[in-house]
N, C-alpha and C positions, 0 to 999 in steps of 0.2 A: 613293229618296234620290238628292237630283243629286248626279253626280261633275265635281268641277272638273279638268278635264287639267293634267300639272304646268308645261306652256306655259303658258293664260291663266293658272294660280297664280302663276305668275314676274311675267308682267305686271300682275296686281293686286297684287302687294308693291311693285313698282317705280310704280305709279300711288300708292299708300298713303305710300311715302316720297316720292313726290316733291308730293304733298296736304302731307304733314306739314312740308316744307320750304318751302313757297313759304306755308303759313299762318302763320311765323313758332314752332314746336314744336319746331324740330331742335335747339334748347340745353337742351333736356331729357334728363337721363340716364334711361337704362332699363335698367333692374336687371334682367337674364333669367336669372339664377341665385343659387342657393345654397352654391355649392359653397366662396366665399370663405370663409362664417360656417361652414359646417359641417367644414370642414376641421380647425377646432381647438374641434369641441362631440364631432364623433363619439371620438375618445379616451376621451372621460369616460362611455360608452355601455357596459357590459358585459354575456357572458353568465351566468349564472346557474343552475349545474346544485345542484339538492339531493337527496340520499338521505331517502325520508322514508319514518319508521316507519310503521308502521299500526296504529290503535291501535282503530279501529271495527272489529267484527267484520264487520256487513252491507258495508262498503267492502273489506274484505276479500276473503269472499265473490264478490265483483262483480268483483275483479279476477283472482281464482281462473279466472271463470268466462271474463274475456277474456284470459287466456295460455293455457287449453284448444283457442280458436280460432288463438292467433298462435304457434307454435312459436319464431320470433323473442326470444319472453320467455321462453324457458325457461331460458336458462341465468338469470335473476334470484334475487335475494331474495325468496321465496314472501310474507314479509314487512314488503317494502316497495315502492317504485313512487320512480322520477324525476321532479322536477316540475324542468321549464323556466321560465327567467324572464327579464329583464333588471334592470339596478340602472343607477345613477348616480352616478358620483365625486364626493362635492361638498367633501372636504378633502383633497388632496393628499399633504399631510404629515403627516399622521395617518393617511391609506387610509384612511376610511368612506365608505361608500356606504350609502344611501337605496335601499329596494326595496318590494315589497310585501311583508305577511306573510305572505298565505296563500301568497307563490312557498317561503318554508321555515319554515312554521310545521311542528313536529315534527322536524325536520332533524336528521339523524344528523350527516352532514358536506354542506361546502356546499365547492361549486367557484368558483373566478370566472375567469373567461377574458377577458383584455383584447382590446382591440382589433389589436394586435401577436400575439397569439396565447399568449403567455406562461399557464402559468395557475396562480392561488394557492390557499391552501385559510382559509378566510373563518370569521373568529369571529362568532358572535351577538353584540351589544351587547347587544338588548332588542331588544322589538314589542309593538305597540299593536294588539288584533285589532280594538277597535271603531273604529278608523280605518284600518286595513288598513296599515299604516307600519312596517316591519323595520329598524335600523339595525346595519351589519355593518361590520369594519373586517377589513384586508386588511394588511402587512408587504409591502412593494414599496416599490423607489425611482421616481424621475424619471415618477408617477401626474402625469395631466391633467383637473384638477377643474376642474366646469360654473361659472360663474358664477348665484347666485342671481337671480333677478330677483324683483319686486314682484306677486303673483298682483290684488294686489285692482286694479292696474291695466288687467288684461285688461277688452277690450271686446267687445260681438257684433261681427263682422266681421273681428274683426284676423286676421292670418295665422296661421300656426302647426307646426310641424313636429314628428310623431310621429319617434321614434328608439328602436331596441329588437331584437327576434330573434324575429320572428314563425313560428312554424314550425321555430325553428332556423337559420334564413336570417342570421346575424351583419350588423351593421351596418347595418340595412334601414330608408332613412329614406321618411316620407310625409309630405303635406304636406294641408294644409286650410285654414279657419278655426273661429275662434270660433265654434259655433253658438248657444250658452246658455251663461249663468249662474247659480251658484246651484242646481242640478237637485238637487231633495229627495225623500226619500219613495220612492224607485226600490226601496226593499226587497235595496240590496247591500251597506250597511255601517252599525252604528250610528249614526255620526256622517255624516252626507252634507252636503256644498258641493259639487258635483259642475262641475266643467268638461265641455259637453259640446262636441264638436269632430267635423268630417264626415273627417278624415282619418281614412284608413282606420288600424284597429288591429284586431291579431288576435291568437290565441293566444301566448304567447310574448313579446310584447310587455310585460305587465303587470310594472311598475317601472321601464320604462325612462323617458325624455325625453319632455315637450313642451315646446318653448322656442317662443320667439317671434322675429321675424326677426333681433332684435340678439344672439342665440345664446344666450339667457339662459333658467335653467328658471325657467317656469311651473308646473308643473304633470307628477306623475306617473303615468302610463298604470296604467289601473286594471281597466278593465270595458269589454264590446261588448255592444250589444240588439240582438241579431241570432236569427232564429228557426232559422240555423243555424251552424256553428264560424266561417263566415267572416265579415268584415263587410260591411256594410250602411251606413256612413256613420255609425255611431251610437256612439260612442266616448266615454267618460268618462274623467275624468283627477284627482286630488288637487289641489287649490288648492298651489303651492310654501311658499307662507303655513302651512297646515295643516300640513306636511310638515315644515318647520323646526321650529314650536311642540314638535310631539313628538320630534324628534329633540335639541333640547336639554332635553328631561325626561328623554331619554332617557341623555343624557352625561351628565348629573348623579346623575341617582338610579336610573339602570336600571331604569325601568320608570313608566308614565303614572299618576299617583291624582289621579283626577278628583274637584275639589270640588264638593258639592251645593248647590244654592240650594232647593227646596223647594215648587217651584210647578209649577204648569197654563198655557198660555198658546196662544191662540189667534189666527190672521190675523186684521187689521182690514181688511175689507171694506167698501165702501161703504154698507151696509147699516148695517152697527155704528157707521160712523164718525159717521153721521145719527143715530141713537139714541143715542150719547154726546155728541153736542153739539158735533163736532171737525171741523176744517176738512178735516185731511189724514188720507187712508185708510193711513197707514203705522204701522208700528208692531207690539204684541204684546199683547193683552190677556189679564190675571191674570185664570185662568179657576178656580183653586184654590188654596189654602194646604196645605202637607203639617201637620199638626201637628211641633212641636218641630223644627221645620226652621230654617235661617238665615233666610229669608223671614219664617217668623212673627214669630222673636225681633227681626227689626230694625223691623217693622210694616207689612211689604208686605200691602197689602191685596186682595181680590179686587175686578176692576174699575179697575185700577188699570192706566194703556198704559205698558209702558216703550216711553221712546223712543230710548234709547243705553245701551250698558253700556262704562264704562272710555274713554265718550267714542267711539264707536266706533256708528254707527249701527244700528238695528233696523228693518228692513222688515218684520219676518213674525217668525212665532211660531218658526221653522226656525233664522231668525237669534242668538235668545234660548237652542236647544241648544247650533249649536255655538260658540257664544262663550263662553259656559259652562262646555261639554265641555271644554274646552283648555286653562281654569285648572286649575291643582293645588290642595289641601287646602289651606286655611287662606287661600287669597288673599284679599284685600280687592277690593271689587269697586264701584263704584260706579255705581248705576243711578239717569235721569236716568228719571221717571215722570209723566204727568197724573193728577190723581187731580180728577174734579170739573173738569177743565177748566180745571186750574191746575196748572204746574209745580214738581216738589218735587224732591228730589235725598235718595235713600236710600243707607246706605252699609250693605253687609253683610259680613259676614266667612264664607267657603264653608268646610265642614265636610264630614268623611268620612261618605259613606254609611252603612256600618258604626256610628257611632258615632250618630247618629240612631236607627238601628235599637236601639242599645245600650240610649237615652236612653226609647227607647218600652215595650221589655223590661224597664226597672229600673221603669217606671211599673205595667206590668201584667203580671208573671212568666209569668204562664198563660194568658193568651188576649193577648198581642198578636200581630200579625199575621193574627187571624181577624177578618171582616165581622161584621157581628151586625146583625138586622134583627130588630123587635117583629110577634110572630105570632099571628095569629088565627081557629082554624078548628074547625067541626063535621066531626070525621072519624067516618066507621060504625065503623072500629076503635078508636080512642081518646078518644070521644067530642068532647068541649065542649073545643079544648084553648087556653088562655092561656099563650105563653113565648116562648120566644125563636129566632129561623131562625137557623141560621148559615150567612151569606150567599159567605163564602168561605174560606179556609185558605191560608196563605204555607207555600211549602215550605220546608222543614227548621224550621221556628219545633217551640215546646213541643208545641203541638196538633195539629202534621201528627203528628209521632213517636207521639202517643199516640192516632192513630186517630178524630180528630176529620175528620169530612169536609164538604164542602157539602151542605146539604139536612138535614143533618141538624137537630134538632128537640130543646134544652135542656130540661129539665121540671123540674128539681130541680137545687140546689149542695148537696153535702154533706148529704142527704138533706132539706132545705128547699124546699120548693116556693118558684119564682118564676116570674113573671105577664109581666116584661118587661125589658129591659135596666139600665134602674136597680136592680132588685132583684139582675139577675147581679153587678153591677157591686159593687154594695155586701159581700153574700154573698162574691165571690171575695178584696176586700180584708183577710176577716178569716182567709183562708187562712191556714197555715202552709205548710209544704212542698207539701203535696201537695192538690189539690181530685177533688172525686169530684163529678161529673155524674152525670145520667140521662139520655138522649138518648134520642128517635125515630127509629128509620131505618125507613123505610117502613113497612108490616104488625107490626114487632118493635120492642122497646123493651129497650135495652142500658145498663150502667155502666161509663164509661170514667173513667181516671185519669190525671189530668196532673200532673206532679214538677216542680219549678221548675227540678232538675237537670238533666233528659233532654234 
């Protein structure tokens, strides 16, 4: 590597200004710091100490086994562990702050330590685990809360500043940019819109800050892909968008209930877009109907591209969860769709999980939630058999309880032979309480009984 001596470095800064003077550049400001905007973002930056139960036994275990190595830990709770974290002021006069959940999801007691050094002791609002979003409030005066900013504004390249206590280190800011938007599928949280950003984030960090140059959060620190504790440049972060949505479900009803729409839906690719007949490869194509879902009842079809929900664009099938994900029960939702290569506008009304599930059970007391597939085989043990596969089993449904499992092999309802799913289907509707099967399970053939109660 050449080394420059700090002589000619002197004279090539004084050659570089006096280039940038004489080309007519010197009325240009040059912004060579941070420290204006961060002077009144870092306040709103805190630490986050939680006491957390332990409620897994094998995590337990595991951590039995590293205070045998660290004498350090021994004067702790055998039954709990500290997690670190950082959070985010975002209402002053109310104290909540915004963090992740898994920094005190379990949490005995939570600490928060300001910037000043003061430190309070923090109540749970609610948390969202499948978006990883905590909202905690704090009893303190003269609090200095972040300004929101607009996340769907973010751009690749723009700047950006991680803020947080990586390691414990209070106040530790980093800086980067944009690297990605959008990042899905990464396998760290139900719901992923993931900001990805090259400033560096490390342990401890998670809930703190990323704002953008005008000190505004964007987005809060979440997750590193690094193959080991430190980072790597590879840092994800909460859309500040995502972040709000829950936190005011969160003030209002203490806790997220996510509405269902009822469907499959898949990226439009090039490929597809040419086979449906479409100019533009954007979008989310209806790749399934749930039965008795809001989708079906309002006549969303399979095949069918949304192109906006609530006016709000759809790139990808990604796009179609979490916009979704973020409504509550009962909201109205309006999806703008191709169906045929013509624009239609459906309106559905989202609906609890739970009560779908409810709607499907009040249809078929006894087997719903089990697969069912028409089966047909010459076995040496049971000869010539005609009936029915059962292809899968929902846990806690009627049928897991009463020891219905996959693979297994129908023969008989209520001591009637049947041949194939119409005939289960018919048979089990004349049930009363209780149905009595035959079933296959390998080499052996057993009677099981399913209660409408159980």
């Amino acid at each position: 590597m050449k080394i420059v001596s700090r002589a000619s470095l002197s004279m090539m800064i004084m050659l570089v200004s006096l280039i940038i003077c004489t080309t007519g550049y010197s009325s240009i400001p040059v912004q060579n710091s941070l420290a204006p905007m961060l002077k009144t973002v870092l306040p709103s930056v805190v630490n986050i100490k939680a006491d957390i139960k332990i409620t897994d036994i094998n995590t337990l275990r595991e951590l039995q086994k590293q205070r045998s190595k660290n004498k350090d830990m021994d004067d702790q709770d055998p039954g709990s562990f500290v997690s670190v974290g950082s959070g985010v002021i975002v209402d002053a006069k109310n104290g909540y702050i915004l963090t992740n959940a898994h920094v005190v999801a379990d949490a005995q007691t939570v600490t928060i330590t300001l910037s000043d050094g003061h430190h309070y002791t923090a109540k749970i609002l609610g948390m969202d685990k499948p978006s990883d979003i905590a909202l905690l409030q704090i009893s303190a005066k003269n609090l200095s809360a972040i300004q929101m900013g607009n996340s769907n504004d973010l751009k690749v390249g723009d700047f950006v500043a991680a803020i947080g206590n990586p390691f414990g280190l209070n106040q530790t800011v980093t800086s980067g940019i944009v690297s990605a938007l959008g990042r899905t599928t990464l396998g760290i949280e139900n719901y992923e819109n993931f900001i990805q950003t090259d400033a560096p984030i490390n342990p401890g960090n998670s809930g703190g800050a990323l704002i953008n140059t005008q000190g505004q959060l964007v987005g809060i620190n979440t997750a590193i892909l690094a193959p080991d504790r430190g980072s790597i440049g590879i840092g994800f972060a909460i859309p500040a968008n995502m972040a709000k949505s829950v936190m005011l479900q969160l003030l209002e009803y203490g806790n997220v209930k996510r509405g269902v729409l009822g469907i499959g839906a898949q990226d439009i690719t090039p490929e597809l877009a040419s086979a449906f007949n479409i100019n533009d490869a954007k979008g989310a194509a209806v790749t399934q109907i749930l039965p008795n879902s809001p989708a079906e009842q309002a006549g969303v079809q399979v095949g069918d591209i949304i192109t906006s929900i609530n006016g709000a664009e759809i790139k990808s099938a990604s796009d179609v969860v979490n916009t979704i994900g973020f409504l509550r029960v009962d909201s109205k939702v309006n999806l703008s769709v191709l169906r045929n290569n013509k624009p239609i506008t459906i309106n559905v009304t989202l609906s609890d999980s739970k009560k779908r599930k409810l709607l499907v059970a009040q249809k078929d007391p006894f087997l719903y939630g089990v697969g069912l597939k028409n089966f047909s085989v010459l076995s040496p043990v049971h000869g010539n058999v005609q009936a029915v596969l059962v292809a899968s089993v929902e846990r806690d449904s009627n049928s897991w309880h009463s020891d219905l499992r996959p693979g297994d092999v129908i023969t008989s309802v209520n001591q009637h032979k049947i041949n194939n799913i119409d005939e289960l289907k018919t048979a089990t509707a004349k049930s009363g309480k209780e149905l009595l099967l035959n079933v296959l399970r390998g080499s052996s053939a057993i009677f099981l009984v399913i209660n409408k109660e159980s």
